[in-house]
C-alpha positions in Angstrom: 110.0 105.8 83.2 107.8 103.4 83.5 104.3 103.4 85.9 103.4 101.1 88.3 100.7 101.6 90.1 100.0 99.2 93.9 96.5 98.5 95.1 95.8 97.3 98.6 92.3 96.9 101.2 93.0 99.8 103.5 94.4 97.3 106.1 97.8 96.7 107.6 98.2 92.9 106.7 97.1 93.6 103.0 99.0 97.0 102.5 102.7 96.2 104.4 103.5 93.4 102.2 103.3 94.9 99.4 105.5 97.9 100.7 109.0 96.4 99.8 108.3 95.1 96.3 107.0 98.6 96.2 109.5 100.2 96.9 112.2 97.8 95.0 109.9 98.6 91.8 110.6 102.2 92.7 114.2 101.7 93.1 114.8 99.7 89.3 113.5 103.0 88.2 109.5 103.1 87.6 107.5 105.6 89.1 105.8 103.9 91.8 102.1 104.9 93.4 100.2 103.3 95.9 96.1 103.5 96.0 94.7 102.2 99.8 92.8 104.2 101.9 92.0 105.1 105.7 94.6 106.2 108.4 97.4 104.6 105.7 96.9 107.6 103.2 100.2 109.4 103.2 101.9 106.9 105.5 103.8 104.9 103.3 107.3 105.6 102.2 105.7 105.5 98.5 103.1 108.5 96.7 99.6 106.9 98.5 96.8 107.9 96.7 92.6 107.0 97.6 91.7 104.1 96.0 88.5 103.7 97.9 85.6 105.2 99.3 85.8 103.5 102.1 86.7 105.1 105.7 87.9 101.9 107.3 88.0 98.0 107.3 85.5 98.3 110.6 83.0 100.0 107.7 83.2 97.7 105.3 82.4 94.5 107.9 79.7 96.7 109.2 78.2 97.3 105.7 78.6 93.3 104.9 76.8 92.3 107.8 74.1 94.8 107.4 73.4 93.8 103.2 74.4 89.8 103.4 73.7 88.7 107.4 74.0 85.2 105.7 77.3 85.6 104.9 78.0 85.4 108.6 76.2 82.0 108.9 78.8 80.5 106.7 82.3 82.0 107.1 84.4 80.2 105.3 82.6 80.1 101.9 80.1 83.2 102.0 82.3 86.2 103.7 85.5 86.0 101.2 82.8 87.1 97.8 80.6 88.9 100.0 83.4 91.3 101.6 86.1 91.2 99.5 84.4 90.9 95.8 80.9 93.0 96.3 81.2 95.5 99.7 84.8 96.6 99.1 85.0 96.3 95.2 82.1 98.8 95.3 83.8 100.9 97.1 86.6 100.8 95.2 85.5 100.7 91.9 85.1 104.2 91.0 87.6 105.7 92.1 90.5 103.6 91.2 88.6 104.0 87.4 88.9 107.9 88.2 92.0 107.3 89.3 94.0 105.4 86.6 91.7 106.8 83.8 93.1 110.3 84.9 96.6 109.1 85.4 97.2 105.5 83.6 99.3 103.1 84.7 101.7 100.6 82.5 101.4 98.2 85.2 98.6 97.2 88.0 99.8 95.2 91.0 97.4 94.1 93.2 96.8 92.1 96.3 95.1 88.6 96.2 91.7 90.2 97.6 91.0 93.5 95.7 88.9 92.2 92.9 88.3 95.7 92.3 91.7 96.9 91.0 92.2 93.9 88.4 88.0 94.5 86.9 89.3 97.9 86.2 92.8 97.5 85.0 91.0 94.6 82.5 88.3 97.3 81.6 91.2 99.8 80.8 93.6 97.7 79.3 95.8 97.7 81.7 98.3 94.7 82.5 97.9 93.4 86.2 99.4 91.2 88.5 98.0 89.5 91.9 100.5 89.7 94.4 100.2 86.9 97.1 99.5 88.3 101.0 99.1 84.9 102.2 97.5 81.3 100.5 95.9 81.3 97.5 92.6 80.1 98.1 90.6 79.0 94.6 87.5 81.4 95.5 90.9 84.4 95.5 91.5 84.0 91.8 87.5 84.4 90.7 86.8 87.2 92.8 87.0 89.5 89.9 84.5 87.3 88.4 82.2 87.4 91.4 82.8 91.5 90.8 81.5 91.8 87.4 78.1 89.1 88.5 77.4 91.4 90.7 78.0 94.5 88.6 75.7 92.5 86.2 72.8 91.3 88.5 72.7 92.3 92.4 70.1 90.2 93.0 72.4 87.1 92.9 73.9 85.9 96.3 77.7 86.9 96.3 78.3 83.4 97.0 76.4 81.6 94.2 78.4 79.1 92.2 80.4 80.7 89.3 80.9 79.5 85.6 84.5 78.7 84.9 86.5 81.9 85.6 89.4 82.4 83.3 92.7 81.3 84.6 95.1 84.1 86.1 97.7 85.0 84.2 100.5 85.9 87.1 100.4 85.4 90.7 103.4 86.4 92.9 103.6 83.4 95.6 104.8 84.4 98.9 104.4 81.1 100.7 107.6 78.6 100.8 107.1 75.2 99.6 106.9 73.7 102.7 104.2 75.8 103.9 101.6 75.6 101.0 98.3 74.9 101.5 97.5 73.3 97.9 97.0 74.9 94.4 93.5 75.0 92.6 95.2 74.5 89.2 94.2 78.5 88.0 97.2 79.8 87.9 99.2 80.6 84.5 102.4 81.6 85.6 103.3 81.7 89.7 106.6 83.7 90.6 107.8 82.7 94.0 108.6 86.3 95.6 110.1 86.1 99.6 107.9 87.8 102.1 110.2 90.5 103.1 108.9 92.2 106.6 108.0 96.6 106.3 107.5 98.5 109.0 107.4 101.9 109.8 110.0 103.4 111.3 110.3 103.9 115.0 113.9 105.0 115.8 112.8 105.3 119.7 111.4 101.8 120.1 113.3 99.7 122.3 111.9 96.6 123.5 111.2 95.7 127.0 112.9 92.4 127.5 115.9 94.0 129.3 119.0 91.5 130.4 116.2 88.7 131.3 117.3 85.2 130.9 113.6 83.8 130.8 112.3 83.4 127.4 111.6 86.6 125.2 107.9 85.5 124.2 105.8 88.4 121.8 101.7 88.2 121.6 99.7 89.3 119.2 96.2 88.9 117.5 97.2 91.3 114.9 95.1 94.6 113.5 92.0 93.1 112.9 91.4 89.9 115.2 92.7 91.4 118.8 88.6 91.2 119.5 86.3 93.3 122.1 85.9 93.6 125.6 89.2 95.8 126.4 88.8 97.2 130.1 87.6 93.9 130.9 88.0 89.8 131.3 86.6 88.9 128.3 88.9 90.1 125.1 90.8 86.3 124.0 94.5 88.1 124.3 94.3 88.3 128.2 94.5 84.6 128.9 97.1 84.3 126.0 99.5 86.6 127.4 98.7 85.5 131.1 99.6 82.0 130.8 102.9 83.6 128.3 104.1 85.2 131.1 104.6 82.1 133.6 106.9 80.4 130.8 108.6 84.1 130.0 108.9 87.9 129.7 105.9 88.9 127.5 105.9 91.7 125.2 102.1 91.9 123.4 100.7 94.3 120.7 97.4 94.5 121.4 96.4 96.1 118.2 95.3 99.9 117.2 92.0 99.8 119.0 92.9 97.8 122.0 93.9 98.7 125.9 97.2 98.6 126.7 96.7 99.0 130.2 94.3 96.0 130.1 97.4 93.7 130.3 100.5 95.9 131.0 101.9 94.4 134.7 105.8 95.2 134.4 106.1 93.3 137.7 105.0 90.5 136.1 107.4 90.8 133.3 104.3 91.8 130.6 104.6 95.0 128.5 102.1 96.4 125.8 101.3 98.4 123.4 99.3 99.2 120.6 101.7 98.5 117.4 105.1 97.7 117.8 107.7 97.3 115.1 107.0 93.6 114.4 109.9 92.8 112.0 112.6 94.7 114.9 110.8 91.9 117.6 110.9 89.3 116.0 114.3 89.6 115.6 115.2 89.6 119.5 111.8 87.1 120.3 112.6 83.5 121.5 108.8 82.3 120.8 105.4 83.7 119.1 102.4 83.4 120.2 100.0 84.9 117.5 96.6 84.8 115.4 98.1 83.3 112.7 97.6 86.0 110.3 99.5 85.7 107.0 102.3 88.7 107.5 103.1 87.5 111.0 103.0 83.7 110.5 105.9 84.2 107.6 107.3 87.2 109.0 108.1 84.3 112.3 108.7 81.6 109.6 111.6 84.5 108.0 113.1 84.7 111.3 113.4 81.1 112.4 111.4 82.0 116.1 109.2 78.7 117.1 105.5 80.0 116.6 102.2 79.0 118.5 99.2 79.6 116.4 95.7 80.4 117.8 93.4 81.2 114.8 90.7 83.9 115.1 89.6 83.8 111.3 89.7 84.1 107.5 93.1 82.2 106.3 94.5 81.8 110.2 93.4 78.4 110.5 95.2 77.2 106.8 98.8 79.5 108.6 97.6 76.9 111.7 97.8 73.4 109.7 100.7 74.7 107.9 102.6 75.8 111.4 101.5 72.5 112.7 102.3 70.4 109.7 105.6 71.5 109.3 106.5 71.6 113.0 107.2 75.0 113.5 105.1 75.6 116.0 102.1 74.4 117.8 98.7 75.3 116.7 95.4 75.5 118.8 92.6 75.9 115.8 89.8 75.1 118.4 88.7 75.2 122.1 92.0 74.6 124.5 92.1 73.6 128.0 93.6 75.8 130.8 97.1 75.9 130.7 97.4 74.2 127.0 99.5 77.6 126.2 101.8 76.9 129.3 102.4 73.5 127.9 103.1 74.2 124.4 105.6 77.4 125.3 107.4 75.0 127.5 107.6 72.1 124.9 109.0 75.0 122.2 111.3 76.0 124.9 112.4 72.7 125.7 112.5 70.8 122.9 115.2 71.8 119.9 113.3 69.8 117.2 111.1 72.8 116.9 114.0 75.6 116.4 115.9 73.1 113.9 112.2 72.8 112.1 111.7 76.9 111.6 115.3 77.7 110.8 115.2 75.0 108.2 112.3 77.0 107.0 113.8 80.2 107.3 116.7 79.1 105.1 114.1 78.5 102.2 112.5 81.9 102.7 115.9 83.2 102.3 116.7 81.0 98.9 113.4 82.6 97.7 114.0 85.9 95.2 114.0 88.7 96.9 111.3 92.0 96.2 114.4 93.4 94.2 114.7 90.4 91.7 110.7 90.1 91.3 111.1 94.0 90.5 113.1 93.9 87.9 110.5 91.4 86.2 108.1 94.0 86.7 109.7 97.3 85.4 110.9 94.8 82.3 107.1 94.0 81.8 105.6 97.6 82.4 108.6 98.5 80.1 106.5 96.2 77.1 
């Protein structure tokens, strides 16, 4: 029986995705463990164990901002190696080498921004493989290398250019053809693998929608992005979901540390909560309106639901172009004017080209292999 162990940033758009090739892997017959961290310890339907030192995601952008506040005066090129390969790595590193020293793997899978997991399963020996959670960005496949720079000399700025890294062996691509964002040429082998939805399970959950015959329209701005200012005007989801709810019935997710009450008006047809089961919604939604995170823009794309894509951060405004690009959705990557949300969920409603457009795309996720095929690859190659 072959071992395969998962790594993942305690986070719920960089752990979930990983969950069903996890458990496919587990099903061809490997043993199977999973190293995050937080409030996902022991919350997966696979053996978690703590692959960090880390107490939350909120930690490690507190810590980044308080070592590199220059990483926050250039987003898009300094936060990616300052967060992901120097803050969490650190945290990381040790005990995923305690970890898998005590208990070695045949296998490593990892997701495309824990640098930490593949500089220790190359120190050990141990095969790895990057599994894709969204686009493969070119500064994604040196991470590792911006790891071991900094393991090598602090002093250097996380973001300083990099000698050649070496090319990545295997990358498990998640993203259809239609909605790739470009390749930077590092990649040996790519496997496409389809972005199958997880969720836990909540038997009770049924959604608020009811016999309405006004569009079914779900919010969200995910985990990480559904912003500050709960009890109050100023948090971004409030306008969302009040313009939503003049073209429809709104159900919104405002995220694990927002306010439901802040928004909940049943008269008004709005209902929230903090997490509901995405994958179960999106199945009854007629429209999305969303932050463009990775796991929701495909999990939409999977079901064939016209999307509207407001962009908070990190890869959101690449899911954006892509939603736009491919005509989807709509996508709002800057400043909007009142009512522009009004406007785009009536065009979506209105206009068919839209639905044809998304389930044209959904038919490709479906032609994609599924986690079971990819797993069989991987029990063959921990197997070796």
């Amino acid at each position: 029986m072959p071992h395969v162990a998962f790594a993942a940033l305690p986070a719920y758009g960089h752990v979930f995705p990983l969950v069903p090739l996890a458990l496919a892997t587990q099903a061809r017959g490997a043993r199977v463990t999973f190293a995050t961290g937080g409030e996902l310890l022991g919350r997966l339907p696979v053996p978690t164990e703590r692959g960090t030192d880390a107490a939350s995601v909120g930690d490690l952008v507190g810590a980044t901002m308080s070592r590199f506040p220059a990483a926050t005066e250039d987003m898009a090129t300094r936060w990616v190696p300052a967060f992901f390969g120097v803050v969490h790595a650190e945290a990381s590193l040790e005990p995923l080498r305690r970890l898998w020293s005590h208990d070695r793997p045949d296998l490593v899978v990892y997701e495309t921004t824990h640098s930490a997991a593949r500089v220790v399963a190359d120190d050990l020996g141990i095969p790895s493989v990057m599994c894709g959670i969204g686009h493969i960005l070119p500064m994604m496949t040196s991470l590792s290398e911006v790891t071991r720079r900094h393991l090598e000399d602090p002093s250097v700025p996380p973001w300083a250019p990099l000698d050649v890294a070496p090319p990545l062996d295997t990358y498990l691509d998640p993203m259809p053809a239609a909605l790739q964002q470009g390749d930077d040429g590092s990649i040996r082998t790519r496997r496409p693998l389809r972005s199958v939805a997880w969720e836990e399970p909540r038997p009770d959950f049924v959604a608020p929608w009811g016999d309405s015959r006004r569009p079914r329209i779900y919010v969200t701005l995910g985990t990480v992005f559904s912003g500050g200012g709960w009890g109050s005007e100023d948090n971004p989801i409030v306008g969302l979901v009040r313009e939503a709810a003049q073209v429809g019935d709104v159900l919104v997710a405002v995220g694990p540390a927002g306010d439901p009450d802040t928004v909940h008006d049943p008269s008004r047809g709005i209902h929230a909560a903090r997490m509901v089961p995405q994958a179960t919604v999106l199945r009854q939604a007629d429209l999305v309106v969303h932050h463009g995170g990775s796991g929701t823009t495909l999990a939409a794309a999977a079901a064939g639901v016209p999307q509207i894509v407001v962009p908070q951060g990190a890869d959101q405004f690449l899911n954006a172009a892509a939603v736009a690009s491919t005509r989807i959705g709509l996508a709002f990557p800057g400043e909007r004017p009142p009512g522009a949300v009004v406007d785009a969920l009536t065009r979506l409603r209105d206009d068919d080209t839209y639905r044809a457009a998304a389930r044209t795309v959904a038919a490709d996720i479906a032609a994609m292999p599924d986690p079971d095929d990819v797993a069989a690859e991987l029990v063959t190659d921990a197997d070796r």
